[in-house]
Backbone as CSV, one residue per row, in Angstrom:
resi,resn,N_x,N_y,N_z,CA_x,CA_y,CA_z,C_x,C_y,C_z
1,UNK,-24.981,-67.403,0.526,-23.851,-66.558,0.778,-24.240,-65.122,0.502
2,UNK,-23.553,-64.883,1.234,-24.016,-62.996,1.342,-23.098,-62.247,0.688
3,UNK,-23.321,-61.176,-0.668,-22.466,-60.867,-0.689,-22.018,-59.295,-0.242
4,UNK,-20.657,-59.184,-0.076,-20.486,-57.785,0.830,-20.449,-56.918,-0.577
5,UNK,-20.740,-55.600,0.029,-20.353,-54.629,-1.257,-19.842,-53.613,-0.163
6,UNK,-18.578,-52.959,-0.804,-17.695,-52.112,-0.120,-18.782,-50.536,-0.474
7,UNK,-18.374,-49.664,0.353,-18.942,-48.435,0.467,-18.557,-47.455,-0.955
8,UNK,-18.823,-47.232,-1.565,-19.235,-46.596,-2.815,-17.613,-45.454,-2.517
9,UNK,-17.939,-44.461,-1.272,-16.574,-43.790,-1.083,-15.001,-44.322,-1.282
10,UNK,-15.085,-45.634,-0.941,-13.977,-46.434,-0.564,-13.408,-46.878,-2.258
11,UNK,-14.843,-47.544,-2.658,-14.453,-48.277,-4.155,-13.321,-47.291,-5.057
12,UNK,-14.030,-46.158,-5.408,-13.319,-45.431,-5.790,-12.025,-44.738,-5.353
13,UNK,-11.409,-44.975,-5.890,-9.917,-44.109,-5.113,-9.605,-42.802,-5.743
14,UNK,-8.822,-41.939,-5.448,-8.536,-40.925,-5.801,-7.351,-40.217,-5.725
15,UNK,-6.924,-39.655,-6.106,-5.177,-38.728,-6.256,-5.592,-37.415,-6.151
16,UNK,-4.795,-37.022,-4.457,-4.675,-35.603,-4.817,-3.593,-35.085,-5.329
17,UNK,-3.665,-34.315,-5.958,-2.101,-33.394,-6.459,-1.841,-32.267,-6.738
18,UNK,-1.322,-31.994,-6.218,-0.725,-30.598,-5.627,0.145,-29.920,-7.181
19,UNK,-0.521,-28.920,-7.617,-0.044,-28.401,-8.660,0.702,-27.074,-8.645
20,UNK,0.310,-26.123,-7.484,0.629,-25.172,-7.006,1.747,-24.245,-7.488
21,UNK,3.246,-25.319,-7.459,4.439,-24.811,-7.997,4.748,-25.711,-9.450
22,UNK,4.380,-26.316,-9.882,4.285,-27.082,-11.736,4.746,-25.727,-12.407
23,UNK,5.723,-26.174,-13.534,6.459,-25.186,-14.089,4.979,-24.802,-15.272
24,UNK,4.138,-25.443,-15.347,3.028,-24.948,-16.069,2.574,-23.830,-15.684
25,UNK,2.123,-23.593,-13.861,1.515,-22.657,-13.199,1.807,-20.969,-13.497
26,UNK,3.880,-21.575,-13.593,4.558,-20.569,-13.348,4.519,-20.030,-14.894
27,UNK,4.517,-20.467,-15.939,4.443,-19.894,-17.028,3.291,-19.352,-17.464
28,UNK,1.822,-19.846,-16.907,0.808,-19.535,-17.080,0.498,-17.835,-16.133
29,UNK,1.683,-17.632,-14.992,1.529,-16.426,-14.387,2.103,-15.793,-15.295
30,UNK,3.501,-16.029,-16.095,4.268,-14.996,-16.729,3.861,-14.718,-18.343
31,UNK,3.012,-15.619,-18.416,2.145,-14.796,-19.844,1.161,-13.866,-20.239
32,UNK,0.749,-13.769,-18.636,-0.575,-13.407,-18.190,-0.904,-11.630,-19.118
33,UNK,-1.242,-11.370,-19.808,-1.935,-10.541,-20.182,-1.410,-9.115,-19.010
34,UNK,-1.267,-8.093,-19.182,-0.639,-7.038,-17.956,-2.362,-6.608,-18.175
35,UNK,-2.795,-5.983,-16.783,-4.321,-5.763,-16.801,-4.133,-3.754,-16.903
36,UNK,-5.158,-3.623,-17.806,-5.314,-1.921,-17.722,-5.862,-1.621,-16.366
37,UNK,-5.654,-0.153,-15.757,-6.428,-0.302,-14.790,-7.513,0.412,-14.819
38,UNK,-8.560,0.459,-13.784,-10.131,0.855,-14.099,-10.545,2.265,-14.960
39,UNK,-9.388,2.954,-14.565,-9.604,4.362,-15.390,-9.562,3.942,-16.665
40,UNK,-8.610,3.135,-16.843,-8.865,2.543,-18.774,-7.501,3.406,-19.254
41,UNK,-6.947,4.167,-18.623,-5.520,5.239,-18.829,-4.565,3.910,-18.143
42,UNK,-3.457,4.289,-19.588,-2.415,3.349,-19.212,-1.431,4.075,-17.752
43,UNK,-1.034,3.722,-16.919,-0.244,3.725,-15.843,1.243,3.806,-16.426
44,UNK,1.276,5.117,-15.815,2.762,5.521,-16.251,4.174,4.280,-15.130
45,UNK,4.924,4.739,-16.322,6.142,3.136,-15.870,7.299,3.695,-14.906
46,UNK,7.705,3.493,-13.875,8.494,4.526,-13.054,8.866,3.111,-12.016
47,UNK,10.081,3.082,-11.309,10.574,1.893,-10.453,10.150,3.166,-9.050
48,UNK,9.519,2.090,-8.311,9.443,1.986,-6.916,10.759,2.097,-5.740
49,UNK,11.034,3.241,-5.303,12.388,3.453,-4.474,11.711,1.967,-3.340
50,UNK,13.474,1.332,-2.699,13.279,0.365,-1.751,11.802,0.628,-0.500
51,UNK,11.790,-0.454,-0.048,10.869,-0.059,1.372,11.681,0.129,2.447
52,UNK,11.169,1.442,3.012,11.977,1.683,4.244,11.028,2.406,4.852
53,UNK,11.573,2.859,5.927,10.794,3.988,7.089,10.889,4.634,6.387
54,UNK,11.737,5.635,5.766,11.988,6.739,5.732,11.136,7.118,4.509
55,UNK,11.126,6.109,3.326,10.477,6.164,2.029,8.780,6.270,2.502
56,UNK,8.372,5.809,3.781,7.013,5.686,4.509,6.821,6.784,4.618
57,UNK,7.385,7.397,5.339,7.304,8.845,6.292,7.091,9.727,4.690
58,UNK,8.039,9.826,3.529,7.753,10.413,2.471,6.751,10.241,2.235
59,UNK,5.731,9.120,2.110,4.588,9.045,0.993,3.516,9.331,1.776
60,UNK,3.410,8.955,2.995,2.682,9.693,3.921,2.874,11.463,3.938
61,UNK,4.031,11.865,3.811,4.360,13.491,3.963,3.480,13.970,2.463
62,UNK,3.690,13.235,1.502,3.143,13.585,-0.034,1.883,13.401,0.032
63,UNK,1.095,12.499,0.970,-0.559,12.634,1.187,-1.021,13.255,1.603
64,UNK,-0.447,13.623,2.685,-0.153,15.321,3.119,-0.882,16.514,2.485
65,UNK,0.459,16.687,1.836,0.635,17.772,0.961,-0.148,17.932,-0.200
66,UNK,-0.900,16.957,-0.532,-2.040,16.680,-1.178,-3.262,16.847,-0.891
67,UNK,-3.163,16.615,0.116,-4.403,16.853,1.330,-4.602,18.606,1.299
68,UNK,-3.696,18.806,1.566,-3.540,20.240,1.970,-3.890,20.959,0.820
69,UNK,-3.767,20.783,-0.555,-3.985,21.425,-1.814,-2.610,21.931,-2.386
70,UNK,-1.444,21.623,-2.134,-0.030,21.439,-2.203,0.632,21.231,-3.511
71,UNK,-0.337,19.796,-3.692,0.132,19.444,-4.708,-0.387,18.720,-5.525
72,UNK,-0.708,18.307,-6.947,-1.671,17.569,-7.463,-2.330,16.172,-7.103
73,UNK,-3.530,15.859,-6.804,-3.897,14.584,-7.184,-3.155,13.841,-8.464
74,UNK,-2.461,12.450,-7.772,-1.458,11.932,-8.929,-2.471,11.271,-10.307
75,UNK,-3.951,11.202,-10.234,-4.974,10.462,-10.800,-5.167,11.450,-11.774
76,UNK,-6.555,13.024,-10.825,-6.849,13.724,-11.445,-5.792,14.398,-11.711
77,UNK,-4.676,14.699,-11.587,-4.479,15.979,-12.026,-4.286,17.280,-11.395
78,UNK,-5.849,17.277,-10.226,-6.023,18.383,-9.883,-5.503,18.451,-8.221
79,UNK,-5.671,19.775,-7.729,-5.329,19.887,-5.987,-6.751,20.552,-5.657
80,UNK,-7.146,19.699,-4.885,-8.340,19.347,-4.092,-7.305,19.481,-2.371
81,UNK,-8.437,20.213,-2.005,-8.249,20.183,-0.174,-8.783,19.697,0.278
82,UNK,-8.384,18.560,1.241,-9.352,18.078,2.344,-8.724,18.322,3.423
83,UNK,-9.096,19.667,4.365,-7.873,19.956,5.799,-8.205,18.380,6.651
84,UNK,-9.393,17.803,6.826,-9.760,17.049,7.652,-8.873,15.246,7.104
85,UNK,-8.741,15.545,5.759,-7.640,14.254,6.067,-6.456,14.913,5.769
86,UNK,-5.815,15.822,5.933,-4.933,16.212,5.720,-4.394,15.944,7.331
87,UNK,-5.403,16.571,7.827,-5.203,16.912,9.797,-4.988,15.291,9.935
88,UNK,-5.735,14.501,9.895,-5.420,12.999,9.885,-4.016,12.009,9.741
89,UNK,-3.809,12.969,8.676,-2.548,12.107,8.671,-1.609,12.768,8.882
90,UNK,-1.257,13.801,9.070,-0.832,14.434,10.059,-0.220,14.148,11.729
91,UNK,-1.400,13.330,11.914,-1.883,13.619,13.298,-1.850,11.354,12.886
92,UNK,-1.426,11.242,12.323,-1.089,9.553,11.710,0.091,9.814,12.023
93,UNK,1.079,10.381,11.198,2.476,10.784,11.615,3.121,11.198,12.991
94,UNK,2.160,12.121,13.834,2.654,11.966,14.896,2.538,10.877,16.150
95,UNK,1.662,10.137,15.834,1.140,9.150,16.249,2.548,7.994,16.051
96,UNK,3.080,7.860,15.221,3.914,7.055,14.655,5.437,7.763,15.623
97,UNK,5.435,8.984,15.457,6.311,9.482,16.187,6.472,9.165,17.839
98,UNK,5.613,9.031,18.294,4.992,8.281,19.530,5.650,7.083,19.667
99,UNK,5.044,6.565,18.797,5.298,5.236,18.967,6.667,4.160,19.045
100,UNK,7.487,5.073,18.166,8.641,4.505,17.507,9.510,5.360,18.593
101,UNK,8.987,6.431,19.375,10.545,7.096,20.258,11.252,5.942,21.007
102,UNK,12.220,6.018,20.444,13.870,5.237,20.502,14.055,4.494,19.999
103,UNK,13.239,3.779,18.824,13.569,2.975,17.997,13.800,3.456,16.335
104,UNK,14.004,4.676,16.243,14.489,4.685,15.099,15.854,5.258,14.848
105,UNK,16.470,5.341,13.529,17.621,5.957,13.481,17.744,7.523,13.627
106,UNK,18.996,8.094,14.255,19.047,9.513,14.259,18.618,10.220,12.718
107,UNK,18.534,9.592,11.867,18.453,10.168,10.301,16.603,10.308,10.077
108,UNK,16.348,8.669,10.442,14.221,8.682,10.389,13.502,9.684,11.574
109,UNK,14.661,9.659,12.449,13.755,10.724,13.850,13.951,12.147,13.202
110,UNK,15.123,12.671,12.575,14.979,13.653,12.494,14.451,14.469,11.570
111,UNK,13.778,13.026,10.377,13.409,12.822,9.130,11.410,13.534,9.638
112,UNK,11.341,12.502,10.405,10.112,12.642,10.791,9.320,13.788,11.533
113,UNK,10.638,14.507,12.409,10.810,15.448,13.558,10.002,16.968,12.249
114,UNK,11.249,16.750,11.368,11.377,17.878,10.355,9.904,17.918,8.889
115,UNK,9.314,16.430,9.161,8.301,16.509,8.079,6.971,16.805,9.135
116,UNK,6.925,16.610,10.642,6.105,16.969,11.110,5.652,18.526,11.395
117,UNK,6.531,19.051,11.786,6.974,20.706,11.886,6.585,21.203,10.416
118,UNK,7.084,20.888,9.265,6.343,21.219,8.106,5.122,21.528,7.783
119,UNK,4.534,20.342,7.957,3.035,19.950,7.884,2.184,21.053,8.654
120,UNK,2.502,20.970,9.845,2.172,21.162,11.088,1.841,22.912,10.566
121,UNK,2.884,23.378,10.029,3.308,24.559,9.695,2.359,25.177,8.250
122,UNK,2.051,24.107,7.274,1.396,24.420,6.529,-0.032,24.320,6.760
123,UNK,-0.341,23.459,7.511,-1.859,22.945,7.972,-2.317,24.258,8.976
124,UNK,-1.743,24.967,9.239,-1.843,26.236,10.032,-2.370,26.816,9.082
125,UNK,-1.351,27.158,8.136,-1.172,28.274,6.800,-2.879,27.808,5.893
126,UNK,-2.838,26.614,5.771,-4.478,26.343,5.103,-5.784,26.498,5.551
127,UNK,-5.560,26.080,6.944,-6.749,26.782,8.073,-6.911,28.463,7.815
128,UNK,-5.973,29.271,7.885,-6.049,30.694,7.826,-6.820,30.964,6.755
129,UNK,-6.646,30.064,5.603,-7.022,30.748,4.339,-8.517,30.832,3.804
């Protein structure tokens, strides 16, 4: 008599299980140590306004203006010019303006209309200088 022997893969059985959402996981995220970040300087504590267009068009307008030498680097400290990403995003913004004609509200078009003309206006004023 012959005897059979089952395939070594088979003999063994196995359980997968899905741990993913286990109230362990979730407590193991909310204990978690808060991480410093690379500068090793603690990160000042301030709430995040909602996401919107309009809050977009701002932080883009503030990279801007940063760009431009406007206004401080939020890191260093300092105002550093770069016209060439300044012109960029700039020229990002109108691009966006493009894109979005007739889909935004009379408030973001005229939001955008009025931060482009700005820019536009200072990025002149920095070239001269």
């Amino acid at each position: 008599m012959s005897e059979q022997r089952e395939d070594p893969q088979t003999e063994r059985g196995f359980t997968v299980s899905d741990r993913r959402f286990s109230s362990r996981t979730t407590e193991r995220r909310e204990s978690r140590p808060q991480e410093t970040p690379p500068s090793g300087k603690q990160e000042r504590s301030f709430t995040l306004p909602p996401v919107s267009f309009s809050t977009f068009l701002l932080s883009q307008s503030s990279l801007a203006m940063m760009y431009l030498g406007e206004i401080p680097d939020p890191v260093s400290q300092q105002k550093v010019k770069n016209l060439e990403l300044a012109k960029h995003t700039i020229d990002t913004l109108a691009m966006l303006e493009e894109k979005t004609r007739g889909n935004l509200t009379p408030d973001e078009e005229q939001l955008l209309k009025d931060l482009l003309y700005d820019l536009r206006m200072r990025y002149v004023q920095a070239v001269k200088k």
